[in-house]
C-alpha positions in Angstrom: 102.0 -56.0 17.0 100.6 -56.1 13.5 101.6 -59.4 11.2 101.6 -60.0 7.7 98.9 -62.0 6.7 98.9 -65.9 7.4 98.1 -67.7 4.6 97.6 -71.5 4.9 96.1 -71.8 1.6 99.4 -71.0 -0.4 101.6 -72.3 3.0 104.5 -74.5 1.6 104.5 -77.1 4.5 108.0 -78.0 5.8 105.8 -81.7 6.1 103.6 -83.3 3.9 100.3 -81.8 5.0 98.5 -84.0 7.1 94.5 -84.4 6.5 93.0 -86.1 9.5 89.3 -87.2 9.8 88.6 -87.2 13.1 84.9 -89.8 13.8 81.9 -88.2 14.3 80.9 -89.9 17.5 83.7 -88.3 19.3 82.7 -84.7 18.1 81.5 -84.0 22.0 84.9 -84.9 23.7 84.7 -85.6 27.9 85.8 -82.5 29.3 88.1 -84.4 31.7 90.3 -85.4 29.3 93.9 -85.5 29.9 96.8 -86.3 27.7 98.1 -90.2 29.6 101.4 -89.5 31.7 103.4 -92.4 32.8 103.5 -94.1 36.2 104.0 -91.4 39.3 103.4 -88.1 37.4 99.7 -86.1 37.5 98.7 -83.3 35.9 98.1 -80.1 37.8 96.2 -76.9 37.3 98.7 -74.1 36.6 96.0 -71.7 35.5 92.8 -71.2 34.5 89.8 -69.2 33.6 86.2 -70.3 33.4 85.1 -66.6 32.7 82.7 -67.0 35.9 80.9 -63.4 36.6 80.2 -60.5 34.3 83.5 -58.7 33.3 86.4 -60.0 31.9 89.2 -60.4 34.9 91.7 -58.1 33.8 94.1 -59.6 36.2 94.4 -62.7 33.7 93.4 -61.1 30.3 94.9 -57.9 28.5 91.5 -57.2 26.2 92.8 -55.8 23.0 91.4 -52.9 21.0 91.6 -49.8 19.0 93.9 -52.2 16.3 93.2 -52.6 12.9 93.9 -56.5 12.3 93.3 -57.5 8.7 89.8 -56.3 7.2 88.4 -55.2 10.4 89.2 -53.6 13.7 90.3 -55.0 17.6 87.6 -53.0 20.0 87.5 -53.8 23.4 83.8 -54.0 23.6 83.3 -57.1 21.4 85.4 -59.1 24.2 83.0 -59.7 27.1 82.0 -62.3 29.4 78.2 -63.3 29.3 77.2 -64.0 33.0 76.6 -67.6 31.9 80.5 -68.6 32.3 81.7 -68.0 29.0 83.6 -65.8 26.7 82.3 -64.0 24.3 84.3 -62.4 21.5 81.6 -60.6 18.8 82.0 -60.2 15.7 79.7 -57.0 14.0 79.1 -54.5 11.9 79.8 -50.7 13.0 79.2 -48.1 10.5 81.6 -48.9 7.5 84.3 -50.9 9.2 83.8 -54.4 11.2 84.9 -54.8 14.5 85.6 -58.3 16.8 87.2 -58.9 19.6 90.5 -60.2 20.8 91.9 -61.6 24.6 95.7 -62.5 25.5 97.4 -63.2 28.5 100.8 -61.5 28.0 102.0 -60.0 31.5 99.3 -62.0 33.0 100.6 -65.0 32.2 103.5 -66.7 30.7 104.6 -70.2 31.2 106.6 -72.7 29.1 105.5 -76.5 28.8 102.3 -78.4 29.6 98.7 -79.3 28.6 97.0 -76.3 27.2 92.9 -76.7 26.2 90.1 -74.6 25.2 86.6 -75.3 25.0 84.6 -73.8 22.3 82.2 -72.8 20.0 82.7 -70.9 16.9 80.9 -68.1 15.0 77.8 -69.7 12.2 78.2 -67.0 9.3 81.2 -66.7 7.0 84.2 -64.0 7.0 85.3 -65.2 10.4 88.8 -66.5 11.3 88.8 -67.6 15.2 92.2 -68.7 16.6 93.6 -69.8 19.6 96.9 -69.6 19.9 100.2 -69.4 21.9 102.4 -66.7 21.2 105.8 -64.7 22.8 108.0 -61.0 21.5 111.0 -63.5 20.4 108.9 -65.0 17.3 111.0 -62.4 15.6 114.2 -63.5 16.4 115.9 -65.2 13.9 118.8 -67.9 14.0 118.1 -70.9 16.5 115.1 -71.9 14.7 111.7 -72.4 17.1 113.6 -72.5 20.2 113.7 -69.1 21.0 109.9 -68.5 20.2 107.5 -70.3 18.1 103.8 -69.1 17.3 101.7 -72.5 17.9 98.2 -72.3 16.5 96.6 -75.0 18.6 93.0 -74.3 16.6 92.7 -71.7 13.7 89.0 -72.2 12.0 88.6 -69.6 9.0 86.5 -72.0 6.9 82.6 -72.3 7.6 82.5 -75.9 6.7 84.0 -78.5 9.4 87.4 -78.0 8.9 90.2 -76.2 11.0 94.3 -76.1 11.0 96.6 -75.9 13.3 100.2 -74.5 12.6 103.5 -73.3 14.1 105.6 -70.2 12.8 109.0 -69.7 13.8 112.3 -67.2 12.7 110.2 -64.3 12.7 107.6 -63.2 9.4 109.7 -62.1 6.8 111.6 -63.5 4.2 113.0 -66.2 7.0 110.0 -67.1 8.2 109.7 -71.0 8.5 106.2 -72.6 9.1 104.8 -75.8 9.3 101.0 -77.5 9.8 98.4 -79.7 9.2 94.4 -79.8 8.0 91.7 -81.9 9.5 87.9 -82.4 9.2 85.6 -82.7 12.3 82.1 -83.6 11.1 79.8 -81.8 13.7 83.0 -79.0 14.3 80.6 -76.2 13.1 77.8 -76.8 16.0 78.3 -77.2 19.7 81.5 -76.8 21.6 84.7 -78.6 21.3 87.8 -78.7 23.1 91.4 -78.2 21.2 95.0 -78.5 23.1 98.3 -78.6 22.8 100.4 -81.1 25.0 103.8 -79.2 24.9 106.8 -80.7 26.5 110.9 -80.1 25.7 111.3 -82.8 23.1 107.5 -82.3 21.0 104.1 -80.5 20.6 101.4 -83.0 20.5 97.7 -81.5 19.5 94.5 -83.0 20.5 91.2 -82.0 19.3 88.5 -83.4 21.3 90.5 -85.3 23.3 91.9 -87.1 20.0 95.2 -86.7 18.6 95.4 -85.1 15.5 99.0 -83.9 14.9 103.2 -84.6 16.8 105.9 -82.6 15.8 108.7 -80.9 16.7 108.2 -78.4 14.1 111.7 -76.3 14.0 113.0 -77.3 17.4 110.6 -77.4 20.0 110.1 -73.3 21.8 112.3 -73.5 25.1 110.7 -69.6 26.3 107.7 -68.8 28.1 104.5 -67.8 25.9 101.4 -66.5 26.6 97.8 -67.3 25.1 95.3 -65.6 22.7 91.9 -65.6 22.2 91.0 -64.1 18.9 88.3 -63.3 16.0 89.4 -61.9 12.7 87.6 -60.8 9.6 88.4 -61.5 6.1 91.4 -63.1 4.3 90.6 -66.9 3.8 87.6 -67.0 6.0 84.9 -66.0 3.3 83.2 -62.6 2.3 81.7 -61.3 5.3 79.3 -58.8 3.4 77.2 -62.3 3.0 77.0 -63.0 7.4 74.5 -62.3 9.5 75.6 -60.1 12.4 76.4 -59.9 15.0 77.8 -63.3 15.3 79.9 -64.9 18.1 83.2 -66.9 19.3 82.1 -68.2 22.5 84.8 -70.2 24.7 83.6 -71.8 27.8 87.2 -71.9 29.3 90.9 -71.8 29.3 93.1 -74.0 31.5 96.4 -75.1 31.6 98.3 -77.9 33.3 101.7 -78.9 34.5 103.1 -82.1 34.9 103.9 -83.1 38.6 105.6 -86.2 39.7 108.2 -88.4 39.0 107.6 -91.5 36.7 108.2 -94.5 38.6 110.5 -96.0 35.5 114.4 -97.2 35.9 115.2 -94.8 33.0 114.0 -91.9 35.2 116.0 -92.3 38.5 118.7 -93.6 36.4 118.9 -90.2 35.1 118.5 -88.2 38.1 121.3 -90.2 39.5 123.5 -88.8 36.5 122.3 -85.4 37.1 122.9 -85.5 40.9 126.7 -86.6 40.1 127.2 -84.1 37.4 126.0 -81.6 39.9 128.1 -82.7 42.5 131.7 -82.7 40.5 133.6 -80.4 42.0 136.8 -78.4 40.6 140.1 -78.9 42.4 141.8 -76.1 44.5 144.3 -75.8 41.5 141.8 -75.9 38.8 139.2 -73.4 40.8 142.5 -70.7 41.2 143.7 -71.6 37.6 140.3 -70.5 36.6 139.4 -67.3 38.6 143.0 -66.1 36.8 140.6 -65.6 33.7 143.1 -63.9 30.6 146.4 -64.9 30.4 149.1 -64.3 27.7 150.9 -66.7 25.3 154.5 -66.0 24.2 155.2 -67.8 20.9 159.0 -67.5 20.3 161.6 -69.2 18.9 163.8 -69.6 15.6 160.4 -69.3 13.3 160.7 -65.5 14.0 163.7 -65.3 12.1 162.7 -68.2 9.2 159.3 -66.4 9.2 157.6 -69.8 9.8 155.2 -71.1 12.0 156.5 -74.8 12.1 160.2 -75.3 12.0 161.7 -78.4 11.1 164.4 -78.8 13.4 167.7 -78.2 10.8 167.6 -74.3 12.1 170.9 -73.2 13.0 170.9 -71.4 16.6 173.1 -68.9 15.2 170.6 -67.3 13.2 168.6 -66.9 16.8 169.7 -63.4 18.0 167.3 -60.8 19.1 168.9 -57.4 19.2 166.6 -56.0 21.6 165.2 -58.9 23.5 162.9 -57.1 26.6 161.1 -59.7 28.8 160.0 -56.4 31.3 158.2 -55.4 27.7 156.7 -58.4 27.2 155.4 -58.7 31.0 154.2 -54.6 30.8 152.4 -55.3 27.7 150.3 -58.1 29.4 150.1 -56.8 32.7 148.6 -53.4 31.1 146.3 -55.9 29.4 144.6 -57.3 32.6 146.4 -60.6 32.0 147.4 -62.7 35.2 149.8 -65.0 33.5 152.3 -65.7 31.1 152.8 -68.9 29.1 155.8 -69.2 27.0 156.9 -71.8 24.1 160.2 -72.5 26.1 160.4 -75.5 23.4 158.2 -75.5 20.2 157.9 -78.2 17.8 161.4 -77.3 16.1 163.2 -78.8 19.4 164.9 -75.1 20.1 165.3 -74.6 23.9 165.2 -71.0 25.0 167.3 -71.8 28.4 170.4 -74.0 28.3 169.1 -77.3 28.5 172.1 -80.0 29.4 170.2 -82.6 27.6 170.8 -80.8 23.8 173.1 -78.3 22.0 169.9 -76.9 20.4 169.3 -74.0 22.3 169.9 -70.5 23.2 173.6 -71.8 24.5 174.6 -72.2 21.0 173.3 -68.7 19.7 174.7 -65.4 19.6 172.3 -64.2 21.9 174.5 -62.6 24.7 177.3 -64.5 23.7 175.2 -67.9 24.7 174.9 -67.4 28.2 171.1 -66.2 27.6 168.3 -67.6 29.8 164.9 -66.4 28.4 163.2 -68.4 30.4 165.1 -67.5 33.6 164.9 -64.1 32.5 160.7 -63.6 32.1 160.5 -66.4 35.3 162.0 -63.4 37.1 160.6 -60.7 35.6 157.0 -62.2 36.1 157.8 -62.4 40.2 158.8 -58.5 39.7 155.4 -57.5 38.4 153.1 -60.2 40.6 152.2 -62.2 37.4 151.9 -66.1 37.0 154.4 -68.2 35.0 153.1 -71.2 32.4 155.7 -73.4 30.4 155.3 -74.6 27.2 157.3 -77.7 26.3 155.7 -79.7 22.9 156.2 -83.2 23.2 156.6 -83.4 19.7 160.6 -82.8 18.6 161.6 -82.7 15.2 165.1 -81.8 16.2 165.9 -84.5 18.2 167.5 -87.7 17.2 165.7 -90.0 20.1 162.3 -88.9 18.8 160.5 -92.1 17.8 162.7 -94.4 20.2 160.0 -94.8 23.3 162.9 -95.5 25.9 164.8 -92.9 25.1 162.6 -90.1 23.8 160.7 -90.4 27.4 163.9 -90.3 29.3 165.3 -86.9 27.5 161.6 -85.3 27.8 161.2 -85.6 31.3 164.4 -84.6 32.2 163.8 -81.7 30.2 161.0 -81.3 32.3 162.6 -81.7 35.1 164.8 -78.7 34.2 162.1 -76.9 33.8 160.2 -77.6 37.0 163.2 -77.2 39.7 165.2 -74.3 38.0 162.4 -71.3 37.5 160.4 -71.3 40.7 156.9 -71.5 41.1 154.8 -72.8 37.9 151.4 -72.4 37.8 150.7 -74.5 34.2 152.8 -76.8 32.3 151.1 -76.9 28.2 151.2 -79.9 26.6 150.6 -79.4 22.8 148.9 -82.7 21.1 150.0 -81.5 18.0 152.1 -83.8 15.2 152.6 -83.6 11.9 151.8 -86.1 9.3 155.4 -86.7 8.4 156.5 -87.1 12.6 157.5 -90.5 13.6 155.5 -93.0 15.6 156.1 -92.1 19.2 154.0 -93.4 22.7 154.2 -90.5 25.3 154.5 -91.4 28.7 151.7 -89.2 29.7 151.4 -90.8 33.2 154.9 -90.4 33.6 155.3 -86.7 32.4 152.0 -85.4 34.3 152.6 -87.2 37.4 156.6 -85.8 37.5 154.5 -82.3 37.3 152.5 -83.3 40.4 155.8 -84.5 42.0 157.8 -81.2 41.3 154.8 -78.6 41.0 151.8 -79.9 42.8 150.3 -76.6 42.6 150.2 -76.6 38.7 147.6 -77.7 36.3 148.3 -79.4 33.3 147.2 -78.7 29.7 145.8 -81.1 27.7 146.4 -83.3 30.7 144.4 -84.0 33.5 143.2 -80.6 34.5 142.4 -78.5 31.5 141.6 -79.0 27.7 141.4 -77.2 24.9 138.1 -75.1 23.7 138.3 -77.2 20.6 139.5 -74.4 18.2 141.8 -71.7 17.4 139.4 -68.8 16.6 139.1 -67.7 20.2 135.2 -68.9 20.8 134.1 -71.1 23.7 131.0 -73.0 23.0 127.7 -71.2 24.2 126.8 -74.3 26.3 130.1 -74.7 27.6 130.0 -77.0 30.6 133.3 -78.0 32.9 131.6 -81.5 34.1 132.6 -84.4 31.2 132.4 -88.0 30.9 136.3 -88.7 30.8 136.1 -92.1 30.1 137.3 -93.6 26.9 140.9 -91.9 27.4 143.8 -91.3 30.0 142.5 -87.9 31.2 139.6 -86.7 29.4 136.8 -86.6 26.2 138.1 -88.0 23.0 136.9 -85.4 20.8 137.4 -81.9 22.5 136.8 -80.6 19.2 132.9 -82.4 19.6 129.9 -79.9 19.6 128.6 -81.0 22.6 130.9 -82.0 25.4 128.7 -81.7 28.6 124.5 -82.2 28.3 123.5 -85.1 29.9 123.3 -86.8 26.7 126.9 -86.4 26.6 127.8 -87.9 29.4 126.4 -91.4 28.9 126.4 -93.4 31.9 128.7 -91.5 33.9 130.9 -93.8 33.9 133.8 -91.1 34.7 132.8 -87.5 35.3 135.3 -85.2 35.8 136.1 -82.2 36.3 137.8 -80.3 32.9 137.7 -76.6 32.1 138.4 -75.1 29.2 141.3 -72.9 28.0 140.2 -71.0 25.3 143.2 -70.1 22.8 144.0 -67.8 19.9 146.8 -65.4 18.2 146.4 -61.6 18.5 148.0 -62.0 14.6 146.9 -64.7 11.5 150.1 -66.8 12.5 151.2 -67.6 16.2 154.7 -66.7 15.4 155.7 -62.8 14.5 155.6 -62.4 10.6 156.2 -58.4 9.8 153.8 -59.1 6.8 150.9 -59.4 9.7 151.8 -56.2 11.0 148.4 -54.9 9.8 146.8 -58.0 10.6 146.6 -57.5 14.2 142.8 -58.3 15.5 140.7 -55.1 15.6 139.3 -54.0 19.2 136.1 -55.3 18.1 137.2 -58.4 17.2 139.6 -58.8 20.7 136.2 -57.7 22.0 133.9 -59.9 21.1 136.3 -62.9 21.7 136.6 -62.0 25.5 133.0 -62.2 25.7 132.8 -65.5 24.0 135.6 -66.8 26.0 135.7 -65.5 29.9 132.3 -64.7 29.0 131.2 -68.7 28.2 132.5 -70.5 31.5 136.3 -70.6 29.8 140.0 -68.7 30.3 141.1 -66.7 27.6 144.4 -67.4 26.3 146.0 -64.6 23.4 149.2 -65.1 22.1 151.3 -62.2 21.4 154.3 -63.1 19.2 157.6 -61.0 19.6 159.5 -60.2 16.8 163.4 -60.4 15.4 164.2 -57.6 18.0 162.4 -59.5 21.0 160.0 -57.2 21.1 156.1 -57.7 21.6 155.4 -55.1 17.6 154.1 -51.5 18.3 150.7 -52.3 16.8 150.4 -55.4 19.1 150.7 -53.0 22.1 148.7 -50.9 20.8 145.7 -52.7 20.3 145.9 -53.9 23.7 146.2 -50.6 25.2 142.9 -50.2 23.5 141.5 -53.1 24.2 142.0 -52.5 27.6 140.7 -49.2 27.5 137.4 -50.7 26.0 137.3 -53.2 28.9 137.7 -50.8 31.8 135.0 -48.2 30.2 132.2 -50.9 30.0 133.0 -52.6 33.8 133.7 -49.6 35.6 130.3 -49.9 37.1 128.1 -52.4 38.5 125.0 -50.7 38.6 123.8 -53.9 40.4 126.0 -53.1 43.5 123.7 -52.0 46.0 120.4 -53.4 44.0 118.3 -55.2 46.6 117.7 -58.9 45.5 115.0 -61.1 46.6 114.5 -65.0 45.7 111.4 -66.8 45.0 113.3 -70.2 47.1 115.8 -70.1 49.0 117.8 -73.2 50.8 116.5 -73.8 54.3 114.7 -70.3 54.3 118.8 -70.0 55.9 119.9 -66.5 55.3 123.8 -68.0 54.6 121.8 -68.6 51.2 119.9 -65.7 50.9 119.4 -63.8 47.3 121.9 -61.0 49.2 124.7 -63.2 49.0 124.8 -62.6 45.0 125.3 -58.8 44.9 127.9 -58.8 48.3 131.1 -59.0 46.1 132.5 -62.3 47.4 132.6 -65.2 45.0 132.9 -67.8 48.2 129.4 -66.7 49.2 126.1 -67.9 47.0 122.5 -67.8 47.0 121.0 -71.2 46.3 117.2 -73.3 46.6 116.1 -76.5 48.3 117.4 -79.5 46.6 115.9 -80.4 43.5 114.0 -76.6 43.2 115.5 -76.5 39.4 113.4 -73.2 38.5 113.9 -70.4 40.4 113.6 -66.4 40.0 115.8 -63.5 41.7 114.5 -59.7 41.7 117.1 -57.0 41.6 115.3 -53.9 42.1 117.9 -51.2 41.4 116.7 -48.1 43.2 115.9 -46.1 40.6 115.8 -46.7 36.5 119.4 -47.6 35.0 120.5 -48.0 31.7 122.5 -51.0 31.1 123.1 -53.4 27.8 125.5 -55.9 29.4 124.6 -58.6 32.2 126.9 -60.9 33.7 126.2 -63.9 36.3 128.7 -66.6 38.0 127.7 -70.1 39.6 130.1 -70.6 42.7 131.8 -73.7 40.5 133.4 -74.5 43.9 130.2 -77.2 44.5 129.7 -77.5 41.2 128.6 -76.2 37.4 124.8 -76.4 37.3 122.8 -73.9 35.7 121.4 -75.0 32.2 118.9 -72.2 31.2 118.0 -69.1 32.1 116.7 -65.4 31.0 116.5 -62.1 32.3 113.3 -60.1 32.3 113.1 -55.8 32.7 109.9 -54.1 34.1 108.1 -52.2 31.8 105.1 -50.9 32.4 104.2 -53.1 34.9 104.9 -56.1 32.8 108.1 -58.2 32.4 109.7 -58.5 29.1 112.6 -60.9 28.1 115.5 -58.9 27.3 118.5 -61.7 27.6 118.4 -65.4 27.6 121.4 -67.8 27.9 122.3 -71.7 28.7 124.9 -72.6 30.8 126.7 -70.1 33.5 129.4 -71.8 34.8 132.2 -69.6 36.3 131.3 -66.4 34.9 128.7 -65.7 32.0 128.9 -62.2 30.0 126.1 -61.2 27.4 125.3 -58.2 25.6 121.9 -56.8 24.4 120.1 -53.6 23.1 120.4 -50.8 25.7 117.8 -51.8 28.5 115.9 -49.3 31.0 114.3 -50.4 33.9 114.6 -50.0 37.8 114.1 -53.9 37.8 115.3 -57.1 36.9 114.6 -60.1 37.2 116.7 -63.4 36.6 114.7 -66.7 35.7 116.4 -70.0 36.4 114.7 -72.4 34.0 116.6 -75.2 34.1 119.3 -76.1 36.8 120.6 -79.6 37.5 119.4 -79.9 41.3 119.6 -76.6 42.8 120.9 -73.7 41.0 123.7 -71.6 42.4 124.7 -67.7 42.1 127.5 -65.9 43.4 127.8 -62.9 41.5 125.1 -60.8 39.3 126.5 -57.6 37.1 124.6 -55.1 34.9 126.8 -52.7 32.5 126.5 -49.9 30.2 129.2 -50.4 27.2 129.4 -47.4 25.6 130.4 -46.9 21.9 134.2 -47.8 21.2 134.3 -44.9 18.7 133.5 -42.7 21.9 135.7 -44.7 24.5 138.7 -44.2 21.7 137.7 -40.5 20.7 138.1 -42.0 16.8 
């Protein structure tokens, strides 16, 4: 890969530049330095080269040549190793042009994190820029700062005198590239060897030169993805006129070696926060919340008096007589989701405007006082009943929040009317498999305390097999957009509230920041809503408003496909009909859907695990691709970091992946990224945080016959129970448009 020119001279540090002197006496640092670790962790050799023997090992270095790189040329001859244990990359003079030489370990290896040093000596004549440096392919991505790929520059010398730099670049190298560094003089640097590292860990780079620190930062978020090293001369650019050296000349480097951290730190703040982790791990969904979740898309059915005042909050003075669909079809509404995929439908059986749509006893305002057949209508009886026909799931909707009526605001009595309202409700329509309480008010409502206990536990008295909205069991994403969070965990601290987090509108609702003490974990999916239309009731002036495929699209993969349960509402209008365009675009939709899962081209892939639990083969990595979610693979306790290859069979052509945790013993997967073989290397093609009950993503078209899944970070050991790998073709083509 060819870069534009790195400039430190004209860089505009994201810091103030830092100059550090570093004392002369310590110019010849101890090669047995080690960055200090607390109590109970060691450092231990992950790799290393000492560049023993004659050739460069091509099993740990990929010797670059036949590459231009600034004013000279990459040749693999200038990179050799000397028979006296070191490197040796030459710098020299060949006909017109200049050649050096140039080392990196990328598909020898990668690793993330740790203690990364080099020992040294650099070239004596000007017009030479040695570097070593850490480097991966995401560098160019652009949008989540350093995090997915930063280009560290633990040593870059391109002055003769004795100074050297060392610098990070991150969000690519064009116009939003972002970079960062610092300066420092070694008196001595210039003559003898010297050792430069890089202490990287989650939270910080710290950079060492001679086993002195000379620079901590966590530049533009800290690289969470494997990189690999380089070793390598250039010519020209700020490192002088090289018509003026003396050549050949020579970057010699005595060795490479880098450590991990082993251990646990013998501190209470440690095994306080293993504890936490161990618990998160271990909350567990109930039976209700585990079915309510494998349901995945469901429908909303918005209706009431606002589709004839064109509103989406009524105020309660609506007459019921101006509530009377003409062609009111609950077996339409049901078709329509059904046709969808959906598994459930949730209606408004009372919005915030106090309408009933089935003939409460407790109030006149309700479908008994319209015109609709004569008021002897049921809608809620009539879609209970159609939903049996057609196998689907019934939710009720019944706000808490009345503006019709007249009890609202008196506690005693407010509590008393909703619950027996409820009760209706829950003993009239059969089985119920969510009850939504909305949390919404408006500014104007009157002051009101609802009896939640008393409302979720008659629920549990009348519908045990129900789960409860904005209650104990479920929340709410946090908006109405239709997008989960990309870290979207189900474990929470719930304390600080009757059933749940505060805020479910917060940024962060799981990490084990977020859950403090642990005080109150809990288990508390989320339900991920939005409206089909701008409004949630019908308005005919949305009619060519309706959400495009593409956007319906992308919110299923950003809802089912971040740990959640998608929720679209589909509005009926005056006639009682879900509109033409509505169905349409679902029929689409669907369409879309079917055409990119109609093949899981990781079916009959052979899988093999680099742990697995007990070496039992109940936990074996076949257990992910055998099509039953109650079967997982999974490590030995505490193995956190784990890979699984699918080898395919033969080369496939995919550019969706998806994965699931088996969420019945927990959520626990934090990181992880999928690799293809190319070539004989691995290349990162996907990368994602949390998994949770299913996880979708979508890439550039990948070919490979292999795959391989990297768990990075798990809390104890990771779980899988399902692996996918699609081909989405275009939607022009899947909708001949």
């Amino acid at each position: 890969m060819t870069l534009p020119p790195r400039r430190p001279d004209r860089l505009v540090f994201l810091s103030v530049l830092l100059v550090v002197v570093i004392l002369a006496g310590s110019a010849q640092a101890s090669d047995e330095f080690l960055p200090p670790l607390p109590a109970g962790q060691q450092w231990k050799l992950a790799w290393s080269d000492e560049f023993d023997g004659t050739q460069v090992d091509q099993s740990k270095w990929d010797v670059m040549g036949d590459w231009k790189r600034r004013d000279g040329f990459w040749v693999k001859e200038d990179s050799y190793v000397d028979g006296q244990g070191h490197l040796v990359l030459r710098t020299k003079k060949d006909g017109d042009r200049y050649t050096c030489g140039a080392v990196r370990t990328r598909g020898k290896f990668e690793h993330r994190y740790g203690y990364w040093v080099c020992r040294c000596k650099f070239p004596t004549q000007p017009g030479h820029w040695p570097a070593f440096w850490l480097h991966c392919d995401t560098v160019n991505k652009i949008g989540d700062g350093g995090r997915d790929g930063t280009e560290i520059d633990i040593m870059e010398k391109p002055w003769r005198e004795d100074r050297t730099t060392q610098n990070l670049h991150w969000d690519g190298y064009g116009k939003e590239h972002q970079h960062v560094g610092t300066t420092f003089t070694v008196p001595g640097m210039s003559e003898g060897f010297h050792t430069f590292g890089l202490y990287w860990t989650p939270q910080e780079y710290v950079f060492y030169v001679n086993g002195q620190e000379t620079w901590r930062t966590s530049g533009g978020d800290v690289s969470q993805v494997p990189e690999y090293a380089k070793l390598t001369e250039e010519i020209g650019e700020w490192g002088g006129d090289i018509a003026q050296a003396r050549l050949p000349d020579h970057f010699v480097v005595d060795y490479v070696r880098v450590y991990d951290v082993v251990g646990e730190p013998q501190t209470v703040e440690h095994f306080k926060r293993k504890a936490l982790i161990a618990q998160a791990a271990n909350v567990r969904p109930s039976p209700q919340q585990l079915a309510w979740q494998q349901l995945e898309f469901i429908g909303f059915i918005h209706y009431t008096v606002n589709a004839f005042t064109d509103r989406e909050w009524g105020d309660g003075k609506e007459s019921p007589a101006i509530f009377n669909p003409s062609e009111l079809d609950v077996r339409q509404w049901v078709r329509t989701c059904k046709d969808a995929g959906m598994k459930m439908i949730i209606l408004t059986a009372k919005h915030h405007d106090g309408f009933c749509l089935w003939p409460s006893k407790y109030t006149e305002h309700s479908v008994k006082s319209s015109p609709y057949k004569n008021g002897e209508g049921d809608i809620v009886g009539e879609l209970a009943g159609a939903c049996r026909e057609a196998g689907l799931k019934l939710g009720l909707y019944l706000s808490p929040w009345d503006r019709h009526e007249p009890t609202y605001g008196d506690n005693e009595g407010y509590n008393r009317f909703y619950m027996n309202q409820l009760r209706e409700l829950l003993t009239n329509y059969g089985e119920v498999t969510e009850v939504w309480c909305d949390g919404a008010k408006g500014p104007d409502a009157k002051d009101m305390e609802y009896n939640w206990a008393g409302y979720f536990g008659l629920v549990r008295e009348l519908q045990p097999g129900a789960v409860i909205f904005n209650g104990p069991d479920i929340r709410w994403v946090g908006n109405e957009r239709g997008y989960a969070r990309e870290s979207e965990w189900s474990v929470m601290n719930g304390s600080g509230s009757l059933f749940g987090p505060v805020n479910c509108t917060a940024k962060d609702l799981g990490s084990l920041d977020a859950l403090g003490e642990g005080e109150r974990l809990i288990w508390y999916p989320a339900e991920t809503d939005v409206s089909i239309r701008p409004g949630w009731f019908y308005h005919a002036k949305e009619d060519d408003k309706v959400k495009s495929v593409e956007q319906l699209l992308d919110i299923y993969f950003s809802s089912v496909g971040y740990n959640s349960v998608l929720l679209l509402n589909l509005p009926p209008d005056r006639r009682g009909l879900i509109h033409e365009n509505d169905v349409q675009r679902l029929r689409d939709f669907r369409k879309v859907l079917d055409a990119i899962f109609a093949e899981n081209l990781a079916t009959k892939a052979s899988a093999k695990a680099s742990s697995v639990k007990g070496g039992n083969p109940a936990f074996a990595a076949d257990k992910i691709t055998d099509g039953n979610k109650d079967t997982y693979w999974t490590t030995d306790d505490w193995t956190t970091a784990a890979t699984v290859q699918f080898d395919l069979g033969k080369e496939r052509t995919f550019n969706v992946a998806e994965l699931g945790e088996c969420i019945a013993v927990g959520q626990r997967i934090e990181e992880f990224a999928l690799d293809a073989l190319d070539g004989g290397n691995w290349k990162e093609f996907a990368r994602g945080t949390t998994v949770g009950y299913k996880r979708l993503l979508r890439f550039d078209d990948v070919t490979t016959s292999r795959v391989r899944l990297r768990i990075v970070n798990s809390r104890v050991c990771p779980t899988l129970s399902g692996f996918g790998l699609y081909y989405a073709p275009p939607i022009d083509k899947v909708l001949g448009r």
